[in-house]
Backbone as CSV, one residue per row, in Angstrom:
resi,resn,N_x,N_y,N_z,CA_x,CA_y,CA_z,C_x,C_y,C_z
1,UNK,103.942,115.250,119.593,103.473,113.931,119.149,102.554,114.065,117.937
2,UNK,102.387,113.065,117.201,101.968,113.331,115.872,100.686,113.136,115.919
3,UNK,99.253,113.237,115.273,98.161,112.870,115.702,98.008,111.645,114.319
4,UNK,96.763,111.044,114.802,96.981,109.502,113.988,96.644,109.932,112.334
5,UNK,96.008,111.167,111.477,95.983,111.730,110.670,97.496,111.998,109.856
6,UNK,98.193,112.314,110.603,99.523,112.868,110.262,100.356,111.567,109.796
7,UNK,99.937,110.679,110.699,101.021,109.088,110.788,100.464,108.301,109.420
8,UNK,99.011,108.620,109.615,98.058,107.801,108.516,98.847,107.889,107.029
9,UNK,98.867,109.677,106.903,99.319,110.054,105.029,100.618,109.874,104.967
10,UNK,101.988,109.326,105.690,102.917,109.288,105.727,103.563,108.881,104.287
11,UNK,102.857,107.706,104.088,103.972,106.670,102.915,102.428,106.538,102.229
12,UNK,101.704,107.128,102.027,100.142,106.331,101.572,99.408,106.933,100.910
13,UNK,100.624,107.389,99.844,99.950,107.907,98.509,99.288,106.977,97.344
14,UNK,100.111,105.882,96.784,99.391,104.997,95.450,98.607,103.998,96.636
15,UNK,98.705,103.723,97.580,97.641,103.075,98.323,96.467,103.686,98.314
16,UNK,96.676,105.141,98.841,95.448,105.871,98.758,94.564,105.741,97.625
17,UNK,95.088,105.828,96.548,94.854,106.065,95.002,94.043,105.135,94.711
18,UNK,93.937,103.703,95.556,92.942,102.433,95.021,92.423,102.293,95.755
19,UNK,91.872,103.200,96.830,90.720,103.099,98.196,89.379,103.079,97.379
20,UNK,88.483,102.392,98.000,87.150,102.534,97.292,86.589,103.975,97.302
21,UNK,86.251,104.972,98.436,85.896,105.635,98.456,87.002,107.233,97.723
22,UNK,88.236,106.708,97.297,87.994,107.786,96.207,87.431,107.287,94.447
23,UNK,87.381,106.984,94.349,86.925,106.301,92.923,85.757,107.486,92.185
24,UNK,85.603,108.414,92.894,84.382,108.960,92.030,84.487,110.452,91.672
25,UNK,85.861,110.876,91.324,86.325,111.831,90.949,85.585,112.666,90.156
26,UNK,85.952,111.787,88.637,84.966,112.290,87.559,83.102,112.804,87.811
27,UNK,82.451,112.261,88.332,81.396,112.453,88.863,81.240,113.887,89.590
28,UNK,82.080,113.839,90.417,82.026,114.849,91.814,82.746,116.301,91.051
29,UNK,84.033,116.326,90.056,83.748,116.887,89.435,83.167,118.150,88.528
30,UNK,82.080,116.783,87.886,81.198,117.060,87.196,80.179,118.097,88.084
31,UNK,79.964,117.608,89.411,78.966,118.519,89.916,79.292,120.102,90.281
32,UNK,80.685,120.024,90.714,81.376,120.998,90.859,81.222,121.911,89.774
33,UNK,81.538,121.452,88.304,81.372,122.512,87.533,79.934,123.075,87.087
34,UNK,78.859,122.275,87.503,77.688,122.825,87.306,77.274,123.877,88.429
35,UNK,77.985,123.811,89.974,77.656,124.472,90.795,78.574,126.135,90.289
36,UNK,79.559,126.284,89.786,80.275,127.054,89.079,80.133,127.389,87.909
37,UNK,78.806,127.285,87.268,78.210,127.407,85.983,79.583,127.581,84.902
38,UNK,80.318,126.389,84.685,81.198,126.219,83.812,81.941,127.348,83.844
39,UNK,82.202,128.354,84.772,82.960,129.668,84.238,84.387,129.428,84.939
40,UNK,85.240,129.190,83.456,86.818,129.519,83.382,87.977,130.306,84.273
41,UNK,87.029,131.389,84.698,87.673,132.522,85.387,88.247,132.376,87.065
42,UNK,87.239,131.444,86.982,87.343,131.384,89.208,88.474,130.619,89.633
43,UNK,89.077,131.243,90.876,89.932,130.542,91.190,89.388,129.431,92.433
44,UNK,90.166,128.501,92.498,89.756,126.791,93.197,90.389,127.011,94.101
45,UNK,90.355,126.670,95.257,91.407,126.023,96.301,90.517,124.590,96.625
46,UNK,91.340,123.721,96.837,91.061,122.313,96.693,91.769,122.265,98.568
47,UNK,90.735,121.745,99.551,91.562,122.168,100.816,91.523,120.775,101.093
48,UNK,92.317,119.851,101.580,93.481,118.754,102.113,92.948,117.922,100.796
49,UNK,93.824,118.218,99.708,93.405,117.937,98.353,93.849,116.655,98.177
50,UNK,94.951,116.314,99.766,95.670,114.403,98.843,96.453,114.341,98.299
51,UNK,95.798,113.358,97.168,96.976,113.021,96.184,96.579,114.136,94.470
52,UNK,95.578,114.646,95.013,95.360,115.587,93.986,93.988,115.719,92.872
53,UNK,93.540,114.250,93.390,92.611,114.143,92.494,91.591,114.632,91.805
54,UNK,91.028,115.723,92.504,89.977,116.340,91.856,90.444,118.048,91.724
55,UNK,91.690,118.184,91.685,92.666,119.689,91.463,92.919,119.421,90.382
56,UNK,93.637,117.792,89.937,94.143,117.671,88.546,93.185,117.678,87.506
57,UNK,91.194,116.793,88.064,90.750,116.502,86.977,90.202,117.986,86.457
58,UNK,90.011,119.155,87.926,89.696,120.512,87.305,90.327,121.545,86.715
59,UNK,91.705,121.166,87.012,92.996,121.697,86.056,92.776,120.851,84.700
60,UNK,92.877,119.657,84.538,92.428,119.167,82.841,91.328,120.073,82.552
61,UNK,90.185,120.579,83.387,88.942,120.998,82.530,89.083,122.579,82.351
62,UNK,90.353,122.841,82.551,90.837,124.367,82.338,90.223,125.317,83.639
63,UNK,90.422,124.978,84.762,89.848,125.607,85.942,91.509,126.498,86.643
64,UNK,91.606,127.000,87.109,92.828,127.148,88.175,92.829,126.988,89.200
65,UNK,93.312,126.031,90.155,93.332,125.334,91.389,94.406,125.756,91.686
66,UNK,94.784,125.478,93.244,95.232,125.752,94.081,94.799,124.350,95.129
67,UNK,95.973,123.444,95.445,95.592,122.524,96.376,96.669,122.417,97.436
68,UNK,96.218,122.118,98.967,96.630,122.571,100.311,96.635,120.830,100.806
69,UNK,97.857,120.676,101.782,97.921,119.534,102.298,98.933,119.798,103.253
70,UNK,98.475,118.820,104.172,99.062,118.563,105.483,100.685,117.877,105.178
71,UNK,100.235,116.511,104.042,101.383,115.704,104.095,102.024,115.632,102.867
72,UNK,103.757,115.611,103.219,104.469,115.688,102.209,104.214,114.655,101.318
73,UNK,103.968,113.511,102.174,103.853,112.412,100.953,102.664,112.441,100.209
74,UNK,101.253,112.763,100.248,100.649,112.964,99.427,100.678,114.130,98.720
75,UNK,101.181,115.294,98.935,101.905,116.388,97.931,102.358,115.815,96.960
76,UNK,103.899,115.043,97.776,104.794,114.322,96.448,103.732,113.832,95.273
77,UNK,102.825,112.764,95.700,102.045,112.207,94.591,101.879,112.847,93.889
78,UNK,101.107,114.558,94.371,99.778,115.191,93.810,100.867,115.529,92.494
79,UNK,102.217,116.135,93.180,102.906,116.795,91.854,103.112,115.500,91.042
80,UNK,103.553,114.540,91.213,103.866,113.540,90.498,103.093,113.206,89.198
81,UNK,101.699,112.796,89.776,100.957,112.750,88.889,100.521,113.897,88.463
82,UNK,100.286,115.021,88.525,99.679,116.748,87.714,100.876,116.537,86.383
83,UNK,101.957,116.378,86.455,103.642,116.073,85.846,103.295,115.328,84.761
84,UNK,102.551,113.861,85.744,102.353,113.053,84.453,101.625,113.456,83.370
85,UNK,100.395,113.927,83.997,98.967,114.566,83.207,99.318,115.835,82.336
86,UNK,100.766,116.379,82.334,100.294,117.537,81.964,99.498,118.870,82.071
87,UNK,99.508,118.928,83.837,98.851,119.753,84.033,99.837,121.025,85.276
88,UNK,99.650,122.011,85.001,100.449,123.082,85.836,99.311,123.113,87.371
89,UNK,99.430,123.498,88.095,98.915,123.200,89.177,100.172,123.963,90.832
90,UNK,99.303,124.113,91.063,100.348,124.945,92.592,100.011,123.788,93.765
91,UNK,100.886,123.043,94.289,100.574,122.046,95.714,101.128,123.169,96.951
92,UNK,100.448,123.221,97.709,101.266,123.861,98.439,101.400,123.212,100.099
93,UNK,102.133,123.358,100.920,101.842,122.279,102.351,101.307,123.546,102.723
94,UNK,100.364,123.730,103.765,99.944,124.454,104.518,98.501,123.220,105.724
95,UNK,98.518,123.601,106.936,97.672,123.320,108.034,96.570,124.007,107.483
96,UNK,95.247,123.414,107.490,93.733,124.376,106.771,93.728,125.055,108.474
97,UNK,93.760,124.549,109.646,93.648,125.921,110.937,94.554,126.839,110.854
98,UNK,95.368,127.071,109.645,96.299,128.460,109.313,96.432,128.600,108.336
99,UNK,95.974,128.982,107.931,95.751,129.415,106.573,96.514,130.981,106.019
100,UNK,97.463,131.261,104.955,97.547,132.882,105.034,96.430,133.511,103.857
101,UNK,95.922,132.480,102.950,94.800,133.300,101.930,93.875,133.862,102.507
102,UNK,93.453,135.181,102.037,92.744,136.287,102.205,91.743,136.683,101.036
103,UNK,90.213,136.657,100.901,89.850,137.483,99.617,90.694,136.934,98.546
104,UNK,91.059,135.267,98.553,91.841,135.189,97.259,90.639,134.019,96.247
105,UNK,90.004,133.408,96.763,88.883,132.038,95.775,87.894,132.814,95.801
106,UNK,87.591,132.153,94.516,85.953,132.243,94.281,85.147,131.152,95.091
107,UNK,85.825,129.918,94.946,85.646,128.426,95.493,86.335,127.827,96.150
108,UNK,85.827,127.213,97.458,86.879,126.143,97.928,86.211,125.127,98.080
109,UNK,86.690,123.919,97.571,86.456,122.322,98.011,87.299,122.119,99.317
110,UNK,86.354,120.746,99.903,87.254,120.199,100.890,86.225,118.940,100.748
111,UNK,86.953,118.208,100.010,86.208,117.355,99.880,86.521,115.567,100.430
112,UNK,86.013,114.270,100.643,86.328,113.143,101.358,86.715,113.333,102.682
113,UNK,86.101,114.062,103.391,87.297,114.731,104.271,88.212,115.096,104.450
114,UNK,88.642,116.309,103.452,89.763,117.067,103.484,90.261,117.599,104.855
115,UNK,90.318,117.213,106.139,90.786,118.101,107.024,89.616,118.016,108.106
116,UNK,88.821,118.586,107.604,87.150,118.648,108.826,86.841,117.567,109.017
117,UNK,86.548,117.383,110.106,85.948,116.634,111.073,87.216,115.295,111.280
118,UNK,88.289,115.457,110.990,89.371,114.555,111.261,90.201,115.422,112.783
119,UNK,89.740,116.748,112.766,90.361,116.732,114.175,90.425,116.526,115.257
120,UNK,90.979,116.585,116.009,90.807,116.054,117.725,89.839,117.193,118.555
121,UNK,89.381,118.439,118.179,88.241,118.979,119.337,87.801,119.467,118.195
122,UNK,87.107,120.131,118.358,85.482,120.768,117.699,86.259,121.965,117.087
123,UNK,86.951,122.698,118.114,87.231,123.992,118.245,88.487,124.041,116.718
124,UNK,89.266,122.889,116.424,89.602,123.162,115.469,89.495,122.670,114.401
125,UNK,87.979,121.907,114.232,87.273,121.753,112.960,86.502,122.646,112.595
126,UNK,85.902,123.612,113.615,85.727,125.265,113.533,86.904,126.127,113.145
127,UNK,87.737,125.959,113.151,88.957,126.914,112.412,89.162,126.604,111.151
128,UNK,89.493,125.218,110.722,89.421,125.279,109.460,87.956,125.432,108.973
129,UNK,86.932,125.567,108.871,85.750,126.514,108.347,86.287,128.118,108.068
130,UNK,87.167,128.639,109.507,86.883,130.100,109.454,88.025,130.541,108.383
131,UNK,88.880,129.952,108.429,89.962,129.832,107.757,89.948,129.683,106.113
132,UNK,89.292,128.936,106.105,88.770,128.838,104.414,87.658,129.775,104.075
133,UNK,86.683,130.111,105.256,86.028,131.587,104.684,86.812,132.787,104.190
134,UNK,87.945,132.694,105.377,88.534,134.150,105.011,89.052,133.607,103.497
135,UNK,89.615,133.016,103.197,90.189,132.627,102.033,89.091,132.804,100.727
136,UNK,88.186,132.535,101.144,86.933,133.670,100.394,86.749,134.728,99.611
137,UNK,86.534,134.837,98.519,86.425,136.338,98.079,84.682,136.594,98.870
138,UNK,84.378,137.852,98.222,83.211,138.351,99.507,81.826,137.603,98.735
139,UNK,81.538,137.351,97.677,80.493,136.296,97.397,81.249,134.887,97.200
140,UNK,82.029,134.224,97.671,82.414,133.010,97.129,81.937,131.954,97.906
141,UNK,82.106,130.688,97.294,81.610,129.603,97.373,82.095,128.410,98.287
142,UNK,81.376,127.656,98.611,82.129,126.467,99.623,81.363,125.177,99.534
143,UNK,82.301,124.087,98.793,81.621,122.536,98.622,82.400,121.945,99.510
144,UNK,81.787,121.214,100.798,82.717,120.402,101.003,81.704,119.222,101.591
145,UNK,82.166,117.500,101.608,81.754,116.689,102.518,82.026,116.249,103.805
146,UNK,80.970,115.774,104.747,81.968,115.407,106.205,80.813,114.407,106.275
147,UNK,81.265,113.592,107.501,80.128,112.371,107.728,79.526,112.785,108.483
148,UNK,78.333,112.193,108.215,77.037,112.461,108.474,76.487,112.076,109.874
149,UNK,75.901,112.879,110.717,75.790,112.485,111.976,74.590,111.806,112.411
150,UNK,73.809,111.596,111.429,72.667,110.705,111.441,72.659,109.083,111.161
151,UNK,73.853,109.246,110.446,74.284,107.612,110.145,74.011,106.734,111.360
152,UNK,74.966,106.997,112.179,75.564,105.625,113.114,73.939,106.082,113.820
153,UNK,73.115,106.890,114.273,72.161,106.420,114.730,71.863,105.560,114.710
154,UNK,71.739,105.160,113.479,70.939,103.939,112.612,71.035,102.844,112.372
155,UNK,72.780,103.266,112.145,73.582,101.796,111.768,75.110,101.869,111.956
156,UNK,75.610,100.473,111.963,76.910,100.566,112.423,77.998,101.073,111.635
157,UNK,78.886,101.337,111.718,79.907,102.181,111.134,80.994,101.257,110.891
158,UNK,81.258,100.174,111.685,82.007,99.110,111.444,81.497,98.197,110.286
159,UNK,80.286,97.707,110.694,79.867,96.804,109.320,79.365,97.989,107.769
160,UNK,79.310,98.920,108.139,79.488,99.847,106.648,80.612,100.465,106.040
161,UNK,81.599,100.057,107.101,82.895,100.400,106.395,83.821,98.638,105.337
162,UNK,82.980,97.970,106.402,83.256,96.576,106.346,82.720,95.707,104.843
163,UNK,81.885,96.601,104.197,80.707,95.783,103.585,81.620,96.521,102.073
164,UNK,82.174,97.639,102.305,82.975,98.042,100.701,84.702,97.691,100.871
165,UNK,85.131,96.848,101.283,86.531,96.471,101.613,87.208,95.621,100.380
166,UNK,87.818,95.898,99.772,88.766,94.424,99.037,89.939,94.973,99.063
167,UNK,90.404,93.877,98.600,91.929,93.330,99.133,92.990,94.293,99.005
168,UNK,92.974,94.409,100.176,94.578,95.604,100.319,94.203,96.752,100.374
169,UNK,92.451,97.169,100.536,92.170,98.647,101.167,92.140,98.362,102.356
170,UNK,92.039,99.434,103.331,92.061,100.091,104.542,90.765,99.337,105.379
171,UNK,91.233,98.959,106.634,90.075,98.596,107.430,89.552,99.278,108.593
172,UNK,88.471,99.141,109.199,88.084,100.030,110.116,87.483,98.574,111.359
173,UNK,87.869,98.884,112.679,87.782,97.395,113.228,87.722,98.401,114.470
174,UNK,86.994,97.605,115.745,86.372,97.871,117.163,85.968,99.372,117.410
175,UNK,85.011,99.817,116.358,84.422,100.851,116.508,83.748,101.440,117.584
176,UNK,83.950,102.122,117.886,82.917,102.903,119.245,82.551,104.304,118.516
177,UNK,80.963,103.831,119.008,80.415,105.675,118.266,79.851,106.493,119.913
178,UNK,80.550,107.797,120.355,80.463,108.285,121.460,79.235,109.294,121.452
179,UNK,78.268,108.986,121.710,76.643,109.847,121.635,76.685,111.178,122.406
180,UNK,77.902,111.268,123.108,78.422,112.750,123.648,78.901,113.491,122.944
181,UNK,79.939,113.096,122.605,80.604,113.706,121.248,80.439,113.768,119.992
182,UNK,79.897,112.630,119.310,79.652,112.610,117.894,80.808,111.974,117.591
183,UNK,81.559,111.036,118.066,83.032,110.749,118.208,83.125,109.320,117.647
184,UNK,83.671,108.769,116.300,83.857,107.629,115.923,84.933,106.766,116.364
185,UNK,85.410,105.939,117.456,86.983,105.346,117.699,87.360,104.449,117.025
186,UNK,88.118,104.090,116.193,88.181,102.775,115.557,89.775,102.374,115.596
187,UNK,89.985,101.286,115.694,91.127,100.886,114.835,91.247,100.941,113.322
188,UNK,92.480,101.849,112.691,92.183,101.558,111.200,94.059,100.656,111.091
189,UNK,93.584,100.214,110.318,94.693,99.037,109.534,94.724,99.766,108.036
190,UNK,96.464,99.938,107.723,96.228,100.122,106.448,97.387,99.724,105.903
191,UNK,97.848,99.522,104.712,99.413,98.632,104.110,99.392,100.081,103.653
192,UNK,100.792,100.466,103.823,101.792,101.577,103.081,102.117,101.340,101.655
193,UNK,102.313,102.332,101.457,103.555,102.250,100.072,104.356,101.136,99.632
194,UNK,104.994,100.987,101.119,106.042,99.790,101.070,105.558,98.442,101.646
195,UNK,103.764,98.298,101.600,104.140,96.802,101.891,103.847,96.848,102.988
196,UNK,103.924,98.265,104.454,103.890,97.709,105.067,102.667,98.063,106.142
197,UNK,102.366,96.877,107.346,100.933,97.112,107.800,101.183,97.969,109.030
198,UNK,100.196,98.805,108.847,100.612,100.024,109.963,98.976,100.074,110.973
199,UNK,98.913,99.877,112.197,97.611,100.004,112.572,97.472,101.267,113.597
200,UNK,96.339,102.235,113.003,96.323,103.568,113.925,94.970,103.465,115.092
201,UNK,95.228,104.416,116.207,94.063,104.478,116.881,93.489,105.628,116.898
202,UNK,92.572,105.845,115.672,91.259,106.870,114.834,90.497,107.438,115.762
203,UNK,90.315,108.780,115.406,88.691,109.194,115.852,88.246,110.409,114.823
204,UNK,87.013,110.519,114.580,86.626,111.269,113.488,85.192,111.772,114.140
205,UNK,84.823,113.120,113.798,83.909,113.513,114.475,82.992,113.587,113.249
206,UNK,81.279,113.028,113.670,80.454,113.122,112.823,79.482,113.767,113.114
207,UNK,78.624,114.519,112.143,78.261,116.419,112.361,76.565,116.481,111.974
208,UNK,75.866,116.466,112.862,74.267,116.421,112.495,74.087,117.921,111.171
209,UNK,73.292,117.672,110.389,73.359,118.995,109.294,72.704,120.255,110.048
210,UNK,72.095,120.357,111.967,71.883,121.739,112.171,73.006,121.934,112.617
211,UNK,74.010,121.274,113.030,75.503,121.886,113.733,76.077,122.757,112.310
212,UNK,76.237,121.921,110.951,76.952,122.505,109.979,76.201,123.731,110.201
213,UNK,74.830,123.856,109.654,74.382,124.723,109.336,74.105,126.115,110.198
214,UNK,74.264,126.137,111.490,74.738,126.858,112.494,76.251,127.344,112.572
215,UNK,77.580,126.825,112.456,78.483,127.251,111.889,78.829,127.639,110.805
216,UNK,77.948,127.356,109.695,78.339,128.009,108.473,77.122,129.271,108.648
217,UNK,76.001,129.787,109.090,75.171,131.078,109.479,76.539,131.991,110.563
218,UNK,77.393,130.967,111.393,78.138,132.020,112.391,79.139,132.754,111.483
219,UNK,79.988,131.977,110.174,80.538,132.572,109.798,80.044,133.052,108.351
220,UNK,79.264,133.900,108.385,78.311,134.671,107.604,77.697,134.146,105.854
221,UNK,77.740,133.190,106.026,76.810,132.228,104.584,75.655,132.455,104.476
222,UNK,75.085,133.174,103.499,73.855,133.530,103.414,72.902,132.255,102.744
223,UNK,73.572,131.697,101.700,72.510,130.475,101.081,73.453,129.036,101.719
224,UNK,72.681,128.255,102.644,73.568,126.946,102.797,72.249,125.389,102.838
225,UNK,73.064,124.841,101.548,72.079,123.873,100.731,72.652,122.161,101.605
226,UNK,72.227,121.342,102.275,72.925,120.019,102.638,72.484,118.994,101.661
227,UNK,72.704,117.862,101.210,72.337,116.960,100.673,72.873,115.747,101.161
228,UNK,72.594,114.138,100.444,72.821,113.119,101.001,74.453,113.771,99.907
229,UNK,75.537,112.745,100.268,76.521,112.613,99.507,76.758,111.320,98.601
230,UNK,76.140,110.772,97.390,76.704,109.849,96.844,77.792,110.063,96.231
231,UNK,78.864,108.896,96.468,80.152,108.461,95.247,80.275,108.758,94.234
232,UNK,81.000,109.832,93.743,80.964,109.922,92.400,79.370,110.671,91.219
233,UNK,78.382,110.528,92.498,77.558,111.476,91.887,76.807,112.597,92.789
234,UNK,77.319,113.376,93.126,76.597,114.253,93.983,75.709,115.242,93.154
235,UNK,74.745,115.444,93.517,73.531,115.662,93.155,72.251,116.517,94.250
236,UNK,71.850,117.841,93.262,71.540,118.118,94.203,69.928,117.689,94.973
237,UNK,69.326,116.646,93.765,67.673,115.899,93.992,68.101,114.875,95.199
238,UNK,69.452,114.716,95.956,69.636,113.719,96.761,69.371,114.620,98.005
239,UNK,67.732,114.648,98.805,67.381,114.596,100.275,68.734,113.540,101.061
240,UNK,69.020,114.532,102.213,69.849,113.723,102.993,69.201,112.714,103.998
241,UNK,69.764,111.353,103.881,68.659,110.842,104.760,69.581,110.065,106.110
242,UNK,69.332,109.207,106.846,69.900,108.421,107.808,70.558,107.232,106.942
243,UNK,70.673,107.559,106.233,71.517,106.328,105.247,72.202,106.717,104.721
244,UNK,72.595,108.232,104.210,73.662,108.559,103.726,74.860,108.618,104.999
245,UNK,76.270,108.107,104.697,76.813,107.628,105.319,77.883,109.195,105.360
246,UNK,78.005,110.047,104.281,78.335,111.377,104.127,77.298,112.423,103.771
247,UNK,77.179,113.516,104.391,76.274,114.670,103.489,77.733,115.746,102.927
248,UNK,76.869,116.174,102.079,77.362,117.267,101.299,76.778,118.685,101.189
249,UNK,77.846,119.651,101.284,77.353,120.779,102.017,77.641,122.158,100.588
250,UNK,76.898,122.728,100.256,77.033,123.593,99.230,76.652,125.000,99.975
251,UNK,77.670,126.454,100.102,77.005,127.413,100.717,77.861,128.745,100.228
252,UNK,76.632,129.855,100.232,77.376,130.832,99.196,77.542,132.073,100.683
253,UNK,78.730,132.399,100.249,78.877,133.908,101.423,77.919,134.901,100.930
């Protein structure tokens, strides 16, 4: 049986493409290459990269990427558009809990939730971590975002998904946040490719920054930096607070 992740990326590539929360490519980026002190040489893996977006804008900035996805249909896009852009680029399908790279990046993104914290137990949002370490060269790097487990303390997850919505993005409706688990349930509603309305039954696990930071010490990260996550500008003067609705996680092997 398929899990609601799998059903979600089916047909929901140029839909994807006008969600609010990717919109901040250029930005995010930008931070990326300052955390990589502009150097040409490193290789990227971009892990559940989508429709491609931030593989293509670091392939335009002369980077070499490497981007990993679950679903054919957002593959299709990613090549589609790299094609349009002019940019060479490797898509490849692969599961991030199997991974075969070894000692091959300098860097891996996983970024909007590439993969983490979209799975169904703990145990294999811990694999894809270990999985993209090994994929590691022996000092390399790891940016990725997940939501923030301090949020829904605070505030609801329904009316903050609710409050950035227009017409014909994705909705999030009868939320339950599980204080056992860290466990978000929602109904999400979303229109396909074709028009058409598809409604899934979601859960997404959200991650206090000592859990990250305890799994990224188990699998041997010597410097690991958290921050709040803003849109399009991540930054590292952003303290993470109960209002950031994502943190962002920067950590060197």
């Amino acid at each position: 049986m398929k899990q609601w992740y799998e059903t979600l990326f089916e047909n929901y590539g140029k839909k994807y493409d006008q969600e609010i929360f990717v919109q901040g490519t250029i930005g995010e980026s930008d931070f990326i290459e300052r955390e990589i002190g502009f150097d040409k040489s490193i290789k990227i893996l971009d892990v559940g990269c989508g429709t491609g977006r931030h593989a293509i804008e670091l392939s335009k900035r002369g980077y070499q990427v490497t981007g990993i996805d679950l679903s054919d249909s957002q593959l299709a896009r990613a090549r589609e558009k790299a094609e349009k852009q002019n940019v060479s680029i490797e898509f490849l399908k692969h599961d991030a809990r199997n991974l075969p790279f070894i000692d091959e990046y300098d860097l891996v993104i996983m970024l909007c939730e590439g993969g983490f914290s979209l799975m169904e137990t703990d145990e294999m949002n811990y694999e894809i971590l270990k999985n993209v370490t090994k994929a590691l060269k022996q000092r390399g790097k790891i940016i990725f975002t997940t939501l923030n487990g301090l949020f829904p303390l605070y505030h609801s997850v329904e009316a903050f998904c609710a409050a950035g919505v227009q017409e014909g993005n994705a909705t999030y409706r009868s939320n339950t946040f599980d204080l056992m688990t860290f466990r978000d349930h929602n109904i999400t509603e979303i229109e396909d490719d074709d028009g058409n309305k598809r409604k899934l039954d979601c859960n997404e696990r959200y991650y206090m920054p000592s859990e990250i930071t305890w799994y990224l010490k188990s699998l041997g990260y010597k410097a690991i930096d958290i921050f709040g996550a803003k849109l399009g500008a991540f930054s590292r003067n952003d303290t993470l607070t109960t209002e950031d609705f994502e943190m962002l996680v920067v950590a060197d092997k």
